[in-house]
Every structure is written in structure tokens, then in C-alpha cells.
Residue frames as qw, qx, qy, qz and C-alpha x, y, z in Angstrom:
[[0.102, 0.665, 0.729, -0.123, 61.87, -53.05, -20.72],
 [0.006, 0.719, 0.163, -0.676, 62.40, -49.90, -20.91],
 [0.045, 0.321, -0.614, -0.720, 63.87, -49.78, -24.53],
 [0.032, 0.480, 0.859, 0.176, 60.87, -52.34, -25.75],
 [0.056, 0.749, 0.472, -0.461, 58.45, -49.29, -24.38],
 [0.042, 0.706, -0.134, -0.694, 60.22, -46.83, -26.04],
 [0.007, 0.147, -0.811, -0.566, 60.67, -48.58, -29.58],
 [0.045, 0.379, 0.773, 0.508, 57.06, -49.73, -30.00],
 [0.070, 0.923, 0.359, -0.117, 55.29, -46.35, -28.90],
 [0.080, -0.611, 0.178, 0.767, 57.41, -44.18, -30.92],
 [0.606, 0.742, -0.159, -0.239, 57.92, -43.82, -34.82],
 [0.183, -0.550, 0.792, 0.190, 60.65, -45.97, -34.65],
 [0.536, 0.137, 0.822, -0.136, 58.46, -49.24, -34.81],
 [0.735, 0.539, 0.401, -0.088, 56.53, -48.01, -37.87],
 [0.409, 0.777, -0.397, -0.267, 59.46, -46.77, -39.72],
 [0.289, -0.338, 0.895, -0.031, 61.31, -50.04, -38.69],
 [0.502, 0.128, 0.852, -0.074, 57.97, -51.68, -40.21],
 [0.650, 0.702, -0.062, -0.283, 57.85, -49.88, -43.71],
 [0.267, 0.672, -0.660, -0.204, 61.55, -50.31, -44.34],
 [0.351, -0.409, 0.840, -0.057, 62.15, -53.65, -43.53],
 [0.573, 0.187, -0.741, -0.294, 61.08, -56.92, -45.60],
 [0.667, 0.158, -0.664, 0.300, 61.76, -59.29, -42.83],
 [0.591, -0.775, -0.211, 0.064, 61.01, -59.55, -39.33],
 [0.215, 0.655, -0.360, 0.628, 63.80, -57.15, -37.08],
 [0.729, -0.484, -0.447, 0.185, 65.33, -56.98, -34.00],
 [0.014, -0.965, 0.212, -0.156, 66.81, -54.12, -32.08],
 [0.899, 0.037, -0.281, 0.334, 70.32, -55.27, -31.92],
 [0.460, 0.211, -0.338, 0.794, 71.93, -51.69, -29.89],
 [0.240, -0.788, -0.348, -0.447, 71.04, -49.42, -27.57],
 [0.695, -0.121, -0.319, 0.633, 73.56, -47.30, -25.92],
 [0.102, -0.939, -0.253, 0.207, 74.31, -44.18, -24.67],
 [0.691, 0.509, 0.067, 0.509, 77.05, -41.86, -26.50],
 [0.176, -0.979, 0.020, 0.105, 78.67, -39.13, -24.89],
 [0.678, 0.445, -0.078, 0.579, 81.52, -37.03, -26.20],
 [0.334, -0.772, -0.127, 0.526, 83.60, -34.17, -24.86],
 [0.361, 0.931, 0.005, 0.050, 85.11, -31.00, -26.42],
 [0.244, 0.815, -0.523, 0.055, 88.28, -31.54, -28.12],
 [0.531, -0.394, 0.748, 0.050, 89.01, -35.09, -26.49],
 [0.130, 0.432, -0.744, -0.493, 90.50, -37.17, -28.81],
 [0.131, -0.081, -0.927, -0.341, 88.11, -40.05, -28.87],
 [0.316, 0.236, 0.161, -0.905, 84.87, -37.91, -28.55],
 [0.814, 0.424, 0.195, -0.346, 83.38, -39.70, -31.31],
 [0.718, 0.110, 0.614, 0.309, 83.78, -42.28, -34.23],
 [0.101, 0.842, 0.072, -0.526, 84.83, -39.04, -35.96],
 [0.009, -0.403, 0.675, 0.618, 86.35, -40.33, -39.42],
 [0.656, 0.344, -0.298, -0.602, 83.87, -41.27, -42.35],
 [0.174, -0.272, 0.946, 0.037, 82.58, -44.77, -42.53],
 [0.697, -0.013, -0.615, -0.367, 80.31, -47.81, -43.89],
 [0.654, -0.288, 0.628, -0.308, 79.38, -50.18, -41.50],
 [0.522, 0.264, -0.764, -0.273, 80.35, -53.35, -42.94],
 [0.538, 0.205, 0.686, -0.445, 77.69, -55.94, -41.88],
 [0.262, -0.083, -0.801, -0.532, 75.40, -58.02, -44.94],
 [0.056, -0.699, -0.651, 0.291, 71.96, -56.88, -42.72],
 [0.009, -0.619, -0.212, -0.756, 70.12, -54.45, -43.99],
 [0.347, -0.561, -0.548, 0.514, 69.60, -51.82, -41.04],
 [0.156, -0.887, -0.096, -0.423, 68.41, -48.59, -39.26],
 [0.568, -0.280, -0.583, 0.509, 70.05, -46.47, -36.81],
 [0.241, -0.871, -0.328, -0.274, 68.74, -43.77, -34.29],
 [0.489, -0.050, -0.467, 0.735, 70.49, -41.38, -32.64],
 [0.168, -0.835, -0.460, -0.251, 68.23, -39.90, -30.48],
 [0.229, 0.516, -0.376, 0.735, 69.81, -36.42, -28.95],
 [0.634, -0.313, -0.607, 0.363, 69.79, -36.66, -25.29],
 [0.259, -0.568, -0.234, 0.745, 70.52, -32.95, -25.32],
 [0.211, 0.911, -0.068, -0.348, 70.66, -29.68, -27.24],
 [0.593, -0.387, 0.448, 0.546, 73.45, -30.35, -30.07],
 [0.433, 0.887, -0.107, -0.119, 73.53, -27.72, -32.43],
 [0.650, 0.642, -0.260, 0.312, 76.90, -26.98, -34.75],
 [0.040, -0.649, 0.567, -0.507, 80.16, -28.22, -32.06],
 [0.711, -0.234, 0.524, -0.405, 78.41, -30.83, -30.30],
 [0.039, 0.332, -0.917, -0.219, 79.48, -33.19, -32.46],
 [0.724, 0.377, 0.229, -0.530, 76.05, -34.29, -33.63],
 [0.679, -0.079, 0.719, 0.127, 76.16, -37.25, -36.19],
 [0.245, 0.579, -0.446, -0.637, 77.15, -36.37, -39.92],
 [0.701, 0.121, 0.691, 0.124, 75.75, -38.56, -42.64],
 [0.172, -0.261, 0.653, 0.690, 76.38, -38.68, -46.53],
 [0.660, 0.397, -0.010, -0.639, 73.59, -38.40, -48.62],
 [0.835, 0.138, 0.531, 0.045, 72.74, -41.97, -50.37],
 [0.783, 0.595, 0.065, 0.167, 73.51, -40.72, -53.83],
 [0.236, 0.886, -0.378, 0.128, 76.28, -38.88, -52.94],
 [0.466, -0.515, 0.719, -0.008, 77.98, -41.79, -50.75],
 [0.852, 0.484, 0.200, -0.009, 76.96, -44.06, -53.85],
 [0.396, 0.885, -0.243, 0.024, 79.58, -41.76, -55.87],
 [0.222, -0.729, 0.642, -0.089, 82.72, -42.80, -52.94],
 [0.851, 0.354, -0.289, -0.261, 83.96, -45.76, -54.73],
 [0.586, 0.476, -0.626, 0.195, 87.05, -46.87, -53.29],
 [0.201, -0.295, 0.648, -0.672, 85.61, -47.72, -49.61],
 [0.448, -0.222, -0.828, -0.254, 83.22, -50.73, -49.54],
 [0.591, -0.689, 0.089, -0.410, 82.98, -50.58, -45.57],
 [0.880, -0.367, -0.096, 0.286, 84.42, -50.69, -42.63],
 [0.466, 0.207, -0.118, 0.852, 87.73, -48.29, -44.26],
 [0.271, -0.774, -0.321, 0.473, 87.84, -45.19, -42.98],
 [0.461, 0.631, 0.039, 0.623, 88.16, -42.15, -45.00],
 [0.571, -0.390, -0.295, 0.659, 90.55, -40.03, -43.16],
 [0.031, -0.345, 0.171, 0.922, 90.54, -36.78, -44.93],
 [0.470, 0.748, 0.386, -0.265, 87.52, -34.61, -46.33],
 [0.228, 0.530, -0.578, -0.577, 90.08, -34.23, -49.77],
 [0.081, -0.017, 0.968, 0.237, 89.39, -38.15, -50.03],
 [0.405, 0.535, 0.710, -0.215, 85.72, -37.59, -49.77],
 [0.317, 0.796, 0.059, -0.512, 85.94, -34.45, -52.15],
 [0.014, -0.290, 0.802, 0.521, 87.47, -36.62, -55.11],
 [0.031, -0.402, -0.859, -0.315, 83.77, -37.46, -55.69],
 [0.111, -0.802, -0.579, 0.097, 81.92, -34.77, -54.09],
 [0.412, 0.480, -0.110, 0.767, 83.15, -31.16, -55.01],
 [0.314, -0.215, -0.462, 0.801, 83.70, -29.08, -52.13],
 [0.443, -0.126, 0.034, -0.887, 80.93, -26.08, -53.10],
 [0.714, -0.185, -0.460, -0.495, 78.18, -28.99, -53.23],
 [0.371, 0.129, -0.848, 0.357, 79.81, -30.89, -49.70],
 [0.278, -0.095, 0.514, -0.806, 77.40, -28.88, -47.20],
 [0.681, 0.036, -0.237, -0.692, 74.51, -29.30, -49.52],
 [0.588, 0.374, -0.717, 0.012, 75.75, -33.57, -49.09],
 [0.238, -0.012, -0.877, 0.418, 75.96, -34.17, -45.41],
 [0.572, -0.478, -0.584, -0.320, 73.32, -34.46, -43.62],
 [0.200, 0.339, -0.726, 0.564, 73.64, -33.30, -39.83],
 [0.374, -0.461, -0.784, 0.181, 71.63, -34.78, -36.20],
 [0.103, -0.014, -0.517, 0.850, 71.75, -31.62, -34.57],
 [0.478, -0.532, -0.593, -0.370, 68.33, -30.71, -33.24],
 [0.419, -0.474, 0.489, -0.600, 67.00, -29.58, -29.33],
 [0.285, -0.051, 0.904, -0.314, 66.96, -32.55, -26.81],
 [0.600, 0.090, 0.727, -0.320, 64.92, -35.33, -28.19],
 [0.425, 0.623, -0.429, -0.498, 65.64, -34.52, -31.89],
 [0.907, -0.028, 0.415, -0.059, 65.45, -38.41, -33.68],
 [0.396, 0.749, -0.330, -0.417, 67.60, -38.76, -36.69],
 [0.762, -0.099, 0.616, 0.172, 68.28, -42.47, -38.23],
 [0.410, 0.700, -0.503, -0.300, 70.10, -43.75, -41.42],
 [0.995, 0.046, 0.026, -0.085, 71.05, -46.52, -42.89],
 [0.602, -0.658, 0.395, 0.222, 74.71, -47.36, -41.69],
 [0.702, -0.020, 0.571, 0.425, 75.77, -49.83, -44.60],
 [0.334, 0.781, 0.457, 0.263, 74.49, -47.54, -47.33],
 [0.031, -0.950, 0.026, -0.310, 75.48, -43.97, -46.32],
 [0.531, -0.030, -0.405, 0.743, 79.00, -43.23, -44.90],
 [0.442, -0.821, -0.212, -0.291, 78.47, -41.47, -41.50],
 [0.514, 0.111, -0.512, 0.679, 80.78, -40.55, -38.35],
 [0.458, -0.804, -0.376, 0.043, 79.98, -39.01, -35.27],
 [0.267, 0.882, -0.101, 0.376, 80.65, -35.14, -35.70],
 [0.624, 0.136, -0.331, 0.695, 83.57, -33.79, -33.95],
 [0.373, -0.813, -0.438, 0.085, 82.79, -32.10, -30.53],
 [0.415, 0.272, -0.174, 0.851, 84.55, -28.92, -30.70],
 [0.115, -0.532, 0.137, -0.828, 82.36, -26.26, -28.34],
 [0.711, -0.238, 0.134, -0.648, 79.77, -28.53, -26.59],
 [0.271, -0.231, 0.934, 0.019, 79.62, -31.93, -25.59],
 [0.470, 0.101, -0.580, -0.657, 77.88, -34.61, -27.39],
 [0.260, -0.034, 0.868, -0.423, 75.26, -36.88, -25.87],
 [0.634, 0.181, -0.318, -0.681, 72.76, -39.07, -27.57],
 [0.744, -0.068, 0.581, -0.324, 71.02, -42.32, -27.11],
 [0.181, 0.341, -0.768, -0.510, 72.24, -44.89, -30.39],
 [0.716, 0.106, 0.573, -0.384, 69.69, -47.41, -31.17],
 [0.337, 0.446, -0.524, -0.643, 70.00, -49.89, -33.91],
 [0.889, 0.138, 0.308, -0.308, 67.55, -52.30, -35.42],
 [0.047, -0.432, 0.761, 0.482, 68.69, -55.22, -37.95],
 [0.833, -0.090, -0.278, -0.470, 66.22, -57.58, -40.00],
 [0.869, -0.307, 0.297, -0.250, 66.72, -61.09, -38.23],
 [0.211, 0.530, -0.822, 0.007, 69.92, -63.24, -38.42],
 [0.906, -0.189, -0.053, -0.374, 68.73, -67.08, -38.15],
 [0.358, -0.638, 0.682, 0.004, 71.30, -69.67, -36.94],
 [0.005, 0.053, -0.946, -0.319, 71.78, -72.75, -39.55],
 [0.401, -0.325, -0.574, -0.636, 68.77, -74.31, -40.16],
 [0.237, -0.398, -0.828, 0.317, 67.11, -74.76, -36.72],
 [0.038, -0.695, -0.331, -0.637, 65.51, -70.79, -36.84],
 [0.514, -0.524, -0.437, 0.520, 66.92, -69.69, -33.57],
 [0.128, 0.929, 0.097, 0.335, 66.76, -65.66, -33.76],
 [0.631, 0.217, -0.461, 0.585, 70.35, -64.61, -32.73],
 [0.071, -0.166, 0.077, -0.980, 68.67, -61.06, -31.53],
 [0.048, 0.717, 0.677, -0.162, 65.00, -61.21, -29.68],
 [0.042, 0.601, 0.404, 0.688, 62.51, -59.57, -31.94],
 [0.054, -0.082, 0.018, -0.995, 61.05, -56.69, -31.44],
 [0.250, -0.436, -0.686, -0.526, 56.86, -57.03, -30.62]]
């Protein structure tokens, strides 16, 4: 209940109801938390979600999470357009593999970052834009993830896999 409340009295619901086509459903809706310097702080190596649903996802900060807090890094659309040899799902390990299409003076200008004071919203499209969840080096990282998807139907009987959103 509580997520239903919060999804259709925010700006989620009407940005969920420009972008989509298709009815949606909120298919996550977790809490994240990272620590400084622990190795699996975050999903901290460049990725695609590989999925064939268009989506959104929100990470809504939970705290303060300025530059350290491992705040959620995303690739500009055209520029993650450019990274050709990752479909989704690979991981690019190293920011040399990302900077064989993006030059390094123009990288800052490129990512995109979440950070923001406590309640800061910041969403993207997952399959589209490679993204990772920044690398907590001073501060910890804490943030609510929410993600919507348009409806998945099951053969032909129209059973929504995900209850909608309304």
C-alpha cells in the first residue's frame, strides 16, 4: 500500500503516463544501501539491462548523496548509443572501454549523476542508457529503487504477470 500511495501522488505516475504506450506496472521497489569501500556497495560496473520491456527506473535518495556516496551514474542516451560492442547485460569493466567511444575531456560532460539532498528523484531508462550504481568511497549510499515496466501478458489468456498500477 504504501508504494501504490507513493507512485500515484507523486510525478512518477504522470511521467510513467507520458512515456509509456501501454498500460505499466511497477515491477521493483527496494531499498539500496551501500557502504564505503565495501566491495559489493553497489552494481558498480557499467551496464544495459537486458530485458525486451520498455522501462523507467527511480532511485529516489533516501539520504544526502553528494560526490562518494555512490549515487547512481548514467550515460547519456546519445552517448551510450555510440558503445557498440555491449548490447546488455555485459559489463563494461574499465572506463578505457567506455572511452573508445566517448573521449575522456567530453566523459564528465556524458554521465549523468543521482546525487541530490534526501528525497532527490532521478529515473532513466535502464535498457537504453548504460548505468551502475556509483562507487561509495566517503559516504554511504542509500536510496529507494523503483521500477515500472509496460505490461507483460501471459499467452493468449491476458493475465498481467505484474498488477497494474491505478
Amino acid at each position: 500500500p504504501f508504494f501504490k500511495l507513493l507512485i500515484n501522488k507523486s510525478a512518477i505516475k504522470e511521467i510513467c503516463d507520458d512515456y509509456f504506450k501501454l498500460n505499466y506496472s511497477l515491477v521493483t521497489s527496494e531499498v539500496w544501501w551501500g557502504r564505503p569501500n565495501f566491495k559489493y556497495s553497489g552494481y558498480n560496473l557499467f551496464h544495459r539491462d537486458r530485458q525486451h520491456l520498455t522501462s523507467l527506473h527511480f532511485d529516489l535518495n533516501l539520504i544526502d548523496m553528494f560526490e562518494g556516496s555512490g549515487a547512481v551514474e548514467v550515460i547519456q542516451k546519445d552517448y551510450s548509443k555510440k558503445i557498440k560492442n555491449y548490447w546488455g547485460g555485459e559489463m563494461v569493466e574499465k572506463i578505457d572501454d567506455i572511452t573508445k567511444y566517448i573521449p575522456k575531456k567530453l566523459l564528465n560532460e556524458a554521465i549523468y549523476s543521482g546525487y541530490g539532498r534526501q528525497g532527490t528523484i532521478f529515473c532513466y531508462n535502464s535498457m537504453l542508457n548504460f548505468h551502475r550504481g556509483g562507487i561509495c568511497t566517503k559516504k554511504e549510499r542509500l536510496i529507494l529503487h523503483i521500477c515500472v515496466m509496460e505490461n507483460v501478458y501471459w499467452r493468449k489468456e491476458g493475465y498481467p504477470i505484474w498488477k497494474n498500477i491505478s
